[in-house]
C-alpha positions as CSV (number, residue, x, y, z in Angstrom):
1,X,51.2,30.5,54.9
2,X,53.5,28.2,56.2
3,X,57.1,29.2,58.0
4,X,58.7,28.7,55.1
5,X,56.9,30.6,52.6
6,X,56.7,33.1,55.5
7,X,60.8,33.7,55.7
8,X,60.9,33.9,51.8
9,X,58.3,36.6,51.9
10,X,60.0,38.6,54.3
11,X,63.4,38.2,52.1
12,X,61.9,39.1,49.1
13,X,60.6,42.5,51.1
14,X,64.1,43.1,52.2
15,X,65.9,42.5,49.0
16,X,68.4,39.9,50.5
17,X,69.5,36.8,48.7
18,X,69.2,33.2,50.6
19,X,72.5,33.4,51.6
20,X,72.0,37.0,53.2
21,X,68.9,35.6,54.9
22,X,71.0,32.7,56.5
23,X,73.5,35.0,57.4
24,X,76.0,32.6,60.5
25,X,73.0,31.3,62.0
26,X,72.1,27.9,58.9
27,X,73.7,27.0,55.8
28,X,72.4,28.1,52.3
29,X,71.7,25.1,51.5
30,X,69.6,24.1,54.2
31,X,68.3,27.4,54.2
32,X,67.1,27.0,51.1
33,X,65.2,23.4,52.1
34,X,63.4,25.5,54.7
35,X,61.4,28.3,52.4
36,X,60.6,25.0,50.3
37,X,58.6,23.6,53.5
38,X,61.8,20.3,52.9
39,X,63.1,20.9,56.1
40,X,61.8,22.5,59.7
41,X,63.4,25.0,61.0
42,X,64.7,25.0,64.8
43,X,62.5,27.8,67.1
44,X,65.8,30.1,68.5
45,X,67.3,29.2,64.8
46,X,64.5,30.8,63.4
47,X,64.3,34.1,66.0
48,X,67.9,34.4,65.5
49,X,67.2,35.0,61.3
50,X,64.3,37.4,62.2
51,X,66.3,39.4,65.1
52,X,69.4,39.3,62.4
53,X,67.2,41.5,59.9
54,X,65.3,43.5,62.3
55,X,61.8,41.4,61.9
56,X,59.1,41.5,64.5
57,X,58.8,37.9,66.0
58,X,55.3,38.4,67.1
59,X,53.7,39.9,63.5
60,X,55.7,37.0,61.4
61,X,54.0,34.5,63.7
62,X,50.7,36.3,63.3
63,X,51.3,35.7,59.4
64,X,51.1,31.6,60.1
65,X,47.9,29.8,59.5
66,X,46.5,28.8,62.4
67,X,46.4,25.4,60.9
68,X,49.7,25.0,61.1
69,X,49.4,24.7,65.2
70,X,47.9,21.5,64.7
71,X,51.1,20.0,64.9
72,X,52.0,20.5,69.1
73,X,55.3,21.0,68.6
74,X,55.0,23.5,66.5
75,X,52.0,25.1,68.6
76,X,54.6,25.1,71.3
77,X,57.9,26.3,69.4
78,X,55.4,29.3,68.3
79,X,54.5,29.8,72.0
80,X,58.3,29.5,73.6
81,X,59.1,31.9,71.3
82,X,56.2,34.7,71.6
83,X,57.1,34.1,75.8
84,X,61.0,34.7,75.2
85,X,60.3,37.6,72.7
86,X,57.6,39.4,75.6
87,X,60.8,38.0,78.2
88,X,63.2,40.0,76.6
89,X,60.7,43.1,76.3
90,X,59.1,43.2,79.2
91,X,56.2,43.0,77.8
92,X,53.9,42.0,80.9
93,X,50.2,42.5,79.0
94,X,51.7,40.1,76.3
95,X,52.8,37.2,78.8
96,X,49.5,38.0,80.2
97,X,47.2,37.5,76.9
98,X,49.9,34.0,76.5
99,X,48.7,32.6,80.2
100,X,45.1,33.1,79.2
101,X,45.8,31.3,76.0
102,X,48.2,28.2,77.6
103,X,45.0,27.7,79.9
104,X,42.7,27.2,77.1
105,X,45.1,24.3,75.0
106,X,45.1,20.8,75.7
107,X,46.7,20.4,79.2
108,X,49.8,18.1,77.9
109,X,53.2,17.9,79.9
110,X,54.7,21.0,77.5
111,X,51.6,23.3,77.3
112,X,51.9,22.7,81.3
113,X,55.6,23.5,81.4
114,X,55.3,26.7,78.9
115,X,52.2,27.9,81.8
116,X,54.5,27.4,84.2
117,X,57.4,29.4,82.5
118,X,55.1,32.4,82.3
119,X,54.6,32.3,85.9
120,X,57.8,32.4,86.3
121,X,58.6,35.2,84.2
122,X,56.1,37.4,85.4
123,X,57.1,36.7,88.5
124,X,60.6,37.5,88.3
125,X,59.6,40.6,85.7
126,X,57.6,42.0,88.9
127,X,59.5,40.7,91.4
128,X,56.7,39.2,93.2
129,X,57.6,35.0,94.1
130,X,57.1,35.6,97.2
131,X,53.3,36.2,96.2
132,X,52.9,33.1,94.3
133,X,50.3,30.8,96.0
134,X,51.5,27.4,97.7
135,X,49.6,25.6,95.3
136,X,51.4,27.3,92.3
137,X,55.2,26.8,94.2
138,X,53.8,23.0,94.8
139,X,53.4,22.8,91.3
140,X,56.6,24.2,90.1
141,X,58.6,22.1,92.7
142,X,56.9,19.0,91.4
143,X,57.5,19.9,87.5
144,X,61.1,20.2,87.9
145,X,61.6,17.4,90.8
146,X,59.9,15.0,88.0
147,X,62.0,16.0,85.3
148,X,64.2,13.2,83.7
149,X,65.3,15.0,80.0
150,X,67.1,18.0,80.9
151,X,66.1,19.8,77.6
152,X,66.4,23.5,77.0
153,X,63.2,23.8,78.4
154,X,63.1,22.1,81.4
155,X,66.7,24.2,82.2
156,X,65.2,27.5,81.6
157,X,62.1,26.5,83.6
158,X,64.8,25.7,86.7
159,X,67.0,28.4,86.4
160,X,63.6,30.7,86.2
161,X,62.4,28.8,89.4
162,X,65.5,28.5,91.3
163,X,64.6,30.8,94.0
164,X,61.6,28.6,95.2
165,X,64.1,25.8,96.5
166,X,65.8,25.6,99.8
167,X,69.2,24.6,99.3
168,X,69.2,21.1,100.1
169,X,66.5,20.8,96.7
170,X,69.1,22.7,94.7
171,X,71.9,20.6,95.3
172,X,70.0,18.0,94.7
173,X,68.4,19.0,91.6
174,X,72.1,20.8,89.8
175,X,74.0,17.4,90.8
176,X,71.0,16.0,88.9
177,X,72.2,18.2,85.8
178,X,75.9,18.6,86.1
179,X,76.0,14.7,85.9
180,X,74.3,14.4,82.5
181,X,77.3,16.8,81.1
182,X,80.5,16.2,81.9
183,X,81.2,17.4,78.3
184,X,79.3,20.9,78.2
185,X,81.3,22.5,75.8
186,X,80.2,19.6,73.4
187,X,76.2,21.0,74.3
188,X,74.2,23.4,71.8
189,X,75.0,26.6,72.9
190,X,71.5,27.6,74.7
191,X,72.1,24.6,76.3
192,X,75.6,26.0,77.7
193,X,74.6,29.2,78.7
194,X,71.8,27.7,80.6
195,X,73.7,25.5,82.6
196,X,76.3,28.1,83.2
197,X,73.5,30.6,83.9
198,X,72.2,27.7,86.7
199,X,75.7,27.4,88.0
200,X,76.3,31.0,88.9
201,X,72.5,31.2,90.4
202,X,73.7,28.4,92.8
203,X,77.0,30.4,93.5
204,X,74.9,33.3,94.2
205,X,72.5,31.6,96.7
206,X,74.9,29.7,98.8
207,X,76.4,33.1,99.2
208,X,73.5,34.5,100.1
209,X,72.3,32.2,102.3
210,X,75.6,31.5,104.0
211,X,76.0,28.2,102.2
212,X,79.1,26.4,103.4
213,X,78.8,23.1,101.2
214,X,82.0,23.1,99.5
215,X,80.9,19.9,97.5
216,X,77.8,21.8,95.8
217,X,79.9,25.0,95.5
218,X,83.0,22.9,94.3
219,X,80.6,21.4,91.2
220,X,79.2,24.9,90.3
221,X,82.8,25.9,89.8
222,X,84.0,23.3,87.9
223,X,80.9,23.6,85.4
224,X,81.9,27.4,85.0
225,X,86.1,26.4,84.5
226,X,85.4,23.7,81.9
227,X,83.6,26.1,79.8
228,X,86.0,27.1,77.1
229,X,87.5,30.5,76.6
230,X,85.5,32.1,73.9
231,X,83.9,35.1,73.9
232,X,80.3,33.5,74.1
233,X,81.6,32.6,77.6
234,X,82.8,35.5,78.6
235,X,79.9,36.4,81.5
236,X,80.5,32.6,82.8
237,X,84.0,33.3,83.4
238,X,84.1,36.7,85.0
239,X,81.6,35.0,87.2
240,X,83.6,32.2,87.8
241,X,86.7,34.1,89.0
242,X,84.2,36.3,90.9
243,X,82.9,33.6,93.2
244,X,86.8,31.6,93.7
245,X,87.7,34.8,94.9
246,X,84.1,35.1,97.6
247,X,84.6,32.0,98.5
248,X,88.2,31.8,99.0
249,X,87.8,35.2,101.5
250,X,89.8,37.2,98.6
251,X,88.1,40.6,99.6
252,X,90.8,42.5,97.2
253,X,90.2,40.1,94.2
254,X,86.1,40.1,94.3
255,X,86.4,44.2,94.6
256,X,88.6,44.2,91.8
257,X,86.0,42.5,89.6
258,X,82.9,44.2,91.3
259,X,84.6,47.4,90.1
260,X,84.7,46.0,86.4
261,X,81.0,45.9,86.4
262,X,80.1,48.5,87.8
263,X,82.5,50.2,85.1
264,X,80.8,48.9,82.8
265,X,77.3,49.7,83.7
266,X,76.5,46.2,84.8
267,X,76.6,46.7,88.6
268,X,73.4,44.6,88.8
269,X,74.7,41.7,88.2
270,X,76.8,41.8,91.4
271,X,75.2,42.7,94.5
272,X,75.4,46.1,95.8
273,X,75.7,44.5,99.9
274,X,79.2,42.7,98.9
């Protein structure tokens, strides 16, 4: 069964027309090309069709030939999204059973960089990086130092990996990214949010590690104010405003916005010492 005839399957079971399955996330049209195997469908297009009707990613995967993972990039799509659906779960076992699986593919330059994004997630998940080997940091360091396309991969791997840099790497590495988009509202979306996600974890670590570059600090900003106001970019902004006024010594402006959050239930994104 191939993706396409998958996604009509599943639409047929939930009574829904094409245009009901598209829903905001493809046109009917293209849509349409899609469930007759016309056109390929993009990975977080796809997971955002199946989380939009309440579909398991990991049993409509299971429902794909095998076959079909001949093709790598589809072998990897169908990985990066099983990793970012056991991400957003926690589901350690299943990042677990995908590390075993990455080690027994063909060792290309993405199978590599998907490995080394479940590291990374477990890691983080379990808040143990500080138990990663030197061998495994040395390898992360040298996947992202190398990196010349700043895809949505390679991003996420960063942002993921951020804490494994000292900050002379880091502002090396985001003045390495903020370069290559000087337009990032004209970016796909993930791409935005992972740029602006990578901007705010810089914020956060010069703070944290008593950072006075202004220059590095001064970039981060800049990525967060040219973001436009929409709600998509809400998060981005708050944070924004949050860090002019840290940095600025604004004690009665960061409390202010601390106190949102915490109001909000979403005192963890702010930490608890400030």
């Amino acid at each position: 069964m191939t993706i396409g005839e998958a996604l009509k399957k599943e639409r047929k079971e939930l009574e829904l027309s094409q245009t009901e399955m598209a829903g905001d996330v493809l046109t009917k049209s293209y849509y349409s090309k899609i469930e007759r195997n016309q056109y390929e469908i993009k990975a977080i297009d796809l997971i955002k069709i199946l989380q939009l009707h309440d579909i398991d990613v990991v049993n409509f995967f299971n429902k794909i030939v095998p076959a079909q993972a001949n093709n790598e990039e589809e072998k990897v799509e169908r990985y990066l999204s099983q990793l970012h659906e056991a991400y957003y779960h926690e589901d350690l076992p299943k990042i677990s059973d995908l590390q075993k699986k990455l080690s027994q593919e063909k060792q290309t330059s993405r199978i590599l960089n998907l490995a080394t994004q479940a590291t990374l997630i477990k890691a983080y998940l379990t808040n143990t990086f500080d138990q990663l080997s030197d061998k495994e940091k040395l390898n992360i360091r040298k996947q992202v130092f190398k990196t010349t396309n700043w895809d949505e991969n390679s991003l996420r791997l960063f942002a993921i990996a951020m804490p494994l840099f000292d900050m002379n790497d880091l502002k090396i590495i985001i003045g390495s990214i903020f370069k290559k988009c000087p337009q990032i509202n004209e970016l796909p979306d993930i791409s935005q949010r992972l740029i602006a996600a990578i901007a705010v974890n810089y914020l956060e670590w010069s703070f944290r590690k008593h950072n006075n570059d202004r220059e590095g600090i001064n970039v981060s900003l800049s990525i967060l104010k040219k973001l436009n106001l929409e709600p998509k970019n809400c998060f981005a902004k708050i944070m924004e405003q949050y860090y002019i006024a840290i940095f600025s010594d604004d004690e009665k402006r960061a409390k202010e916005i601390k106190q949102f959050f915490v109001n909000n239930n979403m005192a963890g994104f702010i930490d608890n010492s400030r």
